[in-house]
C-alpha positions in Angstrom: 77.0 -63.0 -145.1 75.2 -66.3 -145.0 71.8 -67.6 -145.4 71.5 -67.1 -141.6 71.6 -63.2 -142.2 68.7 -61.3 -143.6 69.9 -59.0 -146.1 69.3 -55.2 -145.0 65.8 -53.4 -146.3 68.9 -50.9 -148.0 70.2 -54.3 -150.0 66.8 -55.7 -150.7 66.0 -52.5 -152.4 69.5 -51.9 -154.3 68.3 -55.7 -155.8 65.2 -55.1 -156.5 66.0 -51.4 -158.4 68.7 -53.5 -160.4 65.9 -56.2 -161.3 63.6 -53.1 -162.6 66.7 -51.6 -164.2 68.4 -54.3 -166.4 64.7 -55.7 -167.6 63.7 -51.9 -168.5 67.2 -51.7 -170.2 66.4 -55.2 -172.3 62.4 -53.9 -173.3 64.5 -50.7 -174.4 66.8 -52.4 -176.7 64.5 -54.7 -177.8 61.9 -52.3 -178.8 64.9 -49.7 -180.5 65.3 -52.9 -182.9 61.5 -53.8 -183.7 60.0 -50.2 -182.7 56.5 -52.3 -181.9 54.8 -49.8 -179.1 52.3 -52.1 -178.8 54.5 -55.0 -177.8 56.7 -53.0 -175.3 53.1 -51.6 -174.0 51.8 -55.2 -173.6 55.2 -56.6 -171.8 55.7 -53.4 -169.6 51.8 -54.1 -168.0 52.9 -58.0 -167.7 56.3 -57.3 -166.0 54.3 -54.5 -164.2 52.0 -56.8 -162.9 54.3 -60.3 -162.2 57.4 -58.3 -161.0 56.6 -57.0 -157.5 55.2 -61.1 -157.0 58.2 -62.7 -158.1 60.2 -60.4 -155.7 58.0 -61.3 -153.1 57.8 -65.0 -154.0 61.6 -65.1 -153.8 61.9 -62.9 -150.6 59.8 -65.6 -148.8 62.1 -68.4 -150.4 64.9 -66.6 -149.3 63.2 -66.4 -145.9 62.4 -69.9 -145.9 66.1 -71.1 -146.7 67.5 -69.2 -144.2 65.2 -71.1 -141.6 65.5 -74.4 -143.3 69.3 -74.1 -143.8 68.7 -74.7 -147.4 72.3 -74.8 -149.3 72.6 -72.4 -152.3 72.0 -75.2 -154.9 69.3 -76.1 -153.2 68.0 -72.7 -152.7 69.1 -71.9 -156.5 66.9 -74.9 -157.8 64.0 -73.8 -155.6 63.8 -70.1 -157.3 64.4 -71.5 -160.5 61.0 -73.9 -159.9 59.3 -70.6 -158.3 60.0 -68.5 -161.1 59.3 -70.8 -164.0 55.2 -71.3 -161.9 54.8 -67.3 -161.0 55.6 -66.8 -164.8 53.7 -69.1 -166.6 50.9 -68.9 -165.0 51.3 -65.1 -165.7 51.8 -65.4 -169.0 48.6 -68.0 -168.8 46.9 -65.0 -167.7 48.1 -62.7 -170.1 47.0 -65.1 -172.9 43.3 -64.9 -171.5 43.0 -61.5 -171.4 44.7 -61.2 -174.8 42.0 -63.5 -176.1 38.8 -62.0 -174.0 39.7 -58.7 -175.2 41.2 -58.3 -178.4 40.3 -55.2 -178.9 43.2 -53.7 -176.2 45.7 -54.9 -179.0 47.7 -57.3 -176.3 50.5 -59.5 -177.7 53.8 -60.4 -176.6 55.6 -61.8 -179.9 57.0 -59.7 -182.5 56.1 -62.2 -185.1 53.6 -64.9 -185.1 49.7 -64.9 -183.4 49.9 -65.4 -179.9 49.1 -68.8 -178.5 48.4 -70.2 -175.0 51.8 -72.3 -175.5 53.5 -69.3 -176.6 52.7 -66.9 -173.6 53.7 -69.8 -171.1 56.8 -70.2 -172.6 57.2 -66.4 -172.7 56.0 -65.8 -169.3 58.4 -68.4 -167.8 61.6 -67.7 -169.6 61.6 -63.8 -168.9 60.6 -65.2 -164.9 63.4 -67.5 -164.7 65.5 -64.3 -166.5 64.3 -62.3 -163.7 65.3 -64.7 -161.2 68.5 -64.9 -162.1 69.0 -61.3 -162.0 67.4 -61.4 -158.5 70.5 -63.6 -157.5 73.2 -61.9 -159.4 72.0 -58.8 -157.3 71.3 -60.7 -153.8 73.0 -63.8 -153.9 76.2 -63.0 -155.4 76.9 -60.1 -153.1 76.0 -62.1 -149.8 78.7 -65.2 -151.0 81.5 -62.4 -151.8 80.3 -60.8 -147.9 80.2 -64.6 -146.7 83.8 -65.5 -148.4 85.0 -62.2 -146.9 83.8 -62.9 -143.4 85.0 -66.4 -143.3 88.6 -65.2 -144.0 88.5 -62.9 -141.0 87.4 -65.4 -138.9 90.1 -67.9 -140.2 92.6 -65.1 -139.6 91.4 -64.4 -136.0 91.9 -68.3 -135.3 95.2 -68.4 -136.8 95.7 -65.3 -134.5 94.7 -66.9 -131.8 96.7 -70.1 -132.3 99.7 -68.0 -133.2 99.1 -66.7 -129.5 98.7 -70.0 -128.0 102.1 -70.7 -129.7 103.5 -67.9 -128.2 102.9 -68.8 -124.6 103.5 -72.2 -124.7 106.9 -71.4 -126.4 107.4 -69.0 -123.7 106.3 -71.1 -120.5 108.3 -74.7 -120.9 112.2 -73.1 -120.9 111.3 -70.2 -119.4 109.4 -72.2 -116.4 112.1 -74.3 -115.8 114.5 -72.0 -116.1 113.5 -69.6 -113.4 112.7 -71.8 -111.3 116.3 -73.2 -111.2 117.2 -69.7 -110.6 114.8 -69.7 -107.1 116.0 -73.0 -106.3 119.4 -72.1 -106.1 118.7 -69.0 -104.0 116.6 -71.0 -101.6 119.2 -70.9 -98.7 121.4 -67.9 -100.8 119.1 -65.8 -100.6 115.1 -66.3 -99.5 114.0 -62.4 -99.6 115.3 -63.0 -103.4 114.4 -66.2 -104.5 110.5 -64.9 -102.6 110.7 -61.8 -105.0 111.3 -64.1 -108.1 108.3 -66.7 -107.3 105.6 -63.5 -106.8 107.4 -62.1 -110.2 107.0 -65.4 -112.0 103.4 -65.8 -110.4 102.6 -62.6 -111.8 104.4 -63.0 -115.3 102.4 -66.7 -116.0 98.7 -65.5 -114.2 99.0 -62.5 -117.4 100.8 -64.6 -119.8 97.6 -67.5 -119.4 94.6 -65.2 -119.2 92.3 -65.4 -120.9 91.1 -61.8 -121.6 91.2 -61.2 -125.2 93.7 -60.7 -128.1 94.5 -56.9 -127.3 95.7 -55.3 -124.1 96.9 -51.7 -123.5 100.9 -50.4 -123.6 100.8 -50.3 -120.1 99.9 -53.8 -119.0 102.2 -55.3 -121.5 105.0 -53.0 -120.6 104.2 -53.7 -117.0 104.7 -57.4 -118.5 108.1 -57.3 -119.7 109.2 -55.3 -116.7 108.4 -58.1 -114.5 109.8 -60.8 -117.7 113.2 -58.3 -117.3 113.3 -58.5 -113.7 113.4 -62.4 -113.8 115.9 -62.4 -116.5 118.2 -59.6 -114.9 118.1 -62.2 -111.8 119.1 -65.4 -113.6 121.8 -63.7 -115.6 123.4 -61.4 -112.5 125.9 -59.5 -113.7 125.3 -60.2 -117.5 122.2 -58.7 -118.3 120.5 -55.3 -118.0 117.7 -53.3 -119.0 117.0 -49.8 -119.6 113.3 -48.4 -120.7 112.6 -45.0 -122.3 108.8 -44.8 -122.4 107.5 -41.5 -123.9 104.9 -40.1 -121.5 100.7 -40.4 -122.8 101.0 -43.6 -124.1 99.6 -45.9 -121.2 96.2 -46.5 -122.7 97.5 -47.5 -126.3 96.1 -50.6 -127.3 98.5 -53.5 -129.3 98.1 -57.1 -129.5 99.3 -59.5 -126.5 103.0 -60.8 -126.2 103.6 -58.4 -129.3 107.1 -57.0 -128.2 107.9 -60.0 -125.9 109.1 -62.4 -128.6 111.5 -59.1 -129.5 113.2 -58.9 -126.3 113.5 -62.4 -126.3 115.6 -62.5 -129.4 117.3 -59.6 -127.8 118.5 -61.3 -124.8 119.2 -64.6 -126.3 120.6 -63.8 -130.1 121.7 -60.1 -128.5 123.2 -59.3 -125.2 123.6 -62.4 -123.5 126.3 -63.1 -126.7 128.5 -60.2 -125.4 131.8 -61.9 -123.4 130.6 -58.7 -121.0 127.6 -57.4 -119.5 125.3 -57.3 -122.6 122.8 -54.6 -122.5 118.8 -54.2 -124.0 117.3 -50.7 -124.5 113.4 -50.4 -125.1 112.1 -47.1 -126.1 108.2 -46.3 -126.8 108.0 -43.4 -128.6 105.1 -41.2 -131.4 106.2 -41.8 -134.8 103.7 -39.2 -135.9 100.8 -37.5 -134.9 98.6 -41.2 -135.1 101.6 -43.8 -134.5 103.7 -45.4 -132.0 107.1 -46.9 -132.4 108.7 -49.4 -130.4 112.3 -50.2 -130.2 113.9 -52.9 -128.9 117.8 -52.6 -128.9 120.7 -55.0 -127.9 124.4 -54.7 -128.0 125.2 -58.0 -128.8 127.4 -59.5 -132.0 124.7 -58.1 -134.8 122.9 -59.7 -137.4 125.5 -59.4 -139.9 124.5 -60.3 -143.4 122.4 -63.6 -142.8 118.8 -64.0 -143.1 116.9 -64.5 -140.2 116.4 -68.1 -139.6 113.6 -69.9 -141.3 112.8 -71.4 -138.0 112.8 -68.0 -136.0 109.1 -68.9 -135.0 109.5 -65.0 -132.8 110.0 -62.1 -135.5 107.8 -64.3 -138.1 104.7 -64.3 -135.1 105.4 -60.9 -134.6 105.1 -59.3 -138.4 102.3 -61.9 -139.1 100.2 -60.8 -136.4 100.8 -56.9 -137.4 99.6 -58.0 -140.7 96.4 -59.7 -139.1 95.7 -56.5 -137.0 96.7 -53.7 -138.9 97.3 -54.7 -142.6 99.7 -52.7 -144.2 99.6 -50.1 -141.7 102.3 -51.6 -139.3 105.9 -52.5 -140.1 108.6 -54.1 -138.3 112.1 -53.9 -139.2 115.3 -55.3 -138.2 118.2 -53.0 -138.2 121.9 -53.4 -137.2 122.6 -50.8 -134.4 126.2 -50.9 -134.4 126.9 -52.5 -132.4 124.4 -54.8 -131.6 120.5 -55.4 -134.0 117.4 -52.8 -133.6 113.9 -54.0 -134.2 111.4 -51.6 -134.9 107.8 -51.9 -135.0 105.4 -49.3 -136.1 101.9 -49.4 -135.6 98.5 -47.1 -135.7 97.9 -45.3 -132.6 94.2 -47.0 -131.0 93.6 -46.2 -127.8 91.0 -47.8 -125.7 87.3 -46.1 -125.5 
């Protein structure tokens, strides 16, 4: 939270009822040392009295930084000023009466007569105490909320750049690529090479919307199909495809390109290693009553005993953006599959309202 959001009337009065309660809890302790009634009597009427216009002297302050855009030492300094005026001129006022009617036994010292100097003093320290309770219980909170808030949003923009990366480390190779491949079947074959340009049309018009972060299971699987269908036609012969999607799990929302740098690694580190036709197995399955596992298998040489590449911008994007969405409630995991690597990645089930 910022100074551009009000606090809720909920907050205002959890502040204010910590106020009351740590300057009842000082009187308390104060008076269980010096057991002077007279004096607790005489500083309960003046906080009874100055308290509920401080709080509203530093509710309009508050109000009138938020407008302004006052910064927090600014605003700081201000309630500082505010309080140090509401008090001493309250405990101006308690002087007077003290003196116009001595006979109500008012006094705010426990040693010492009470003088004009005195009660001004008084009333301003135990003000400016007051304020500074005021912003250990309202401004304190609101920069922990505002700390908090601005690390989402840093996260969401990482998020988003991460998914920029994505599709730009997608489009350039994979562009060119593919459209080699529908060069070359031009005159080979034009039903073929027409299929492939409406696939790729359809593959970079998804990849480049614009439509948020999330999608469902089904667009993205819809996605790779038409990703696998372009691959499968570059690499005739080499390359296929096989998808195992457990029934009721079309409107399951994950995060764009989330599997895509996966099969990618598949295809690439995977199958397309084989001296044979390499092979990539995606299953979709309930890990639970609430989660959803997805697997993408290849059969290619493994991952042996290496760690994965400090470079391998794919599997990194894809565990830090399960991080970013789920926290620690999503995994991914790579596995040999003998032969061949497995990744796994578990997620909370969210469907979409």
């Amino acid at each position: 939270m910022t100074l551009a959001d009000r606090p809720s009337p909920r907050r205002r009065l959890a502040g204010i009822a910590v106020v009351v309660g740590v300057v009842l809890l000082q009187l308390l302790a104060s008076y269980s040392t010096n057991r002077d009634a007279g004096r607790l009597g005489s500083v309960l009427l003046l906080f009874a009295i100055e308290l509920p216009v401080l709080m509203f002297a530093l509710e309009s302050l508050f109000q009138l930084a938020r407008r302004r855009g006052f910064s927090s030492a600014r605003l700081v300094v201000s309630g500082l000023l505010v309080s140090s005026i509401i008090g001493a001129t309250f405990g101006g006022l308690f002087f007077e009466m003290s003196v116009r009617f001595p006979e109500s036994g008012l006094h705010m010292m426990s040693v010492g007569p009470i003088t004009l100097l005195r009660a001004l003093f008084f009333g301003m320290t135990q003000a400016q105490s007051q304020f500074g309770l005021w912003a250990l219980a309202f401004l304190l909170p609101m920069a922990l909320e505002d700390a908090r808030v601005r690390s989402l949003e840093s996260e969401q923009l990482r998020s988003a750049a991460e998914l920029s990366r994505l599709r730009a480390n997608l489009e350039p190779h994979f562009l060119l690529n593919t459209l080699n491949a529908i060069a070359g079947l031009v005159t080979e074959d034009p039903r073929e090479s027409r299929r492939l340009l409406a696939a790729l049309g359809d593959l970079l018009r998804d990849a480049l919307s614009d439509e948020g972060e999330l999608q469902t299971l089904r667009a993205q699987l819809n996605w790779l199909k038409r990703y696998a269908e372009i691959l499968e036609a570059r690499h005739r012969g080499d390359l296929t495809f096989e998808w195992n999607i457990a029934p009721g799990l079309d409107e399951v929302i994950l995060p764009r390109l989330l599997v895509q740098p996966l099969v990618e690694n598949a295809v690439k580190h995977g199958a397309l290693k084989r001296d044979a036709q390499g092979h990539i197995k995606v299953t979709v399955e309930r890990a639970g009553e609430h989660r959803v596992r997805c697997v993408v298998e290849d059969d290619g040489p493994g991952i042996g005993e290496a760690p994965v590449r400090s470079g391998a911008f794919g599997v990194q994007s894809v565990r830090r953006r399960l991080e970013l969405r789920y926290g620690t409630q999503a995994s991914l995991a790579l596995e040999p599959a003998n032969p061949g690597t497995r990744a796994v990645v578990e997620f909370p089930l969210e469907a979409t309202r």
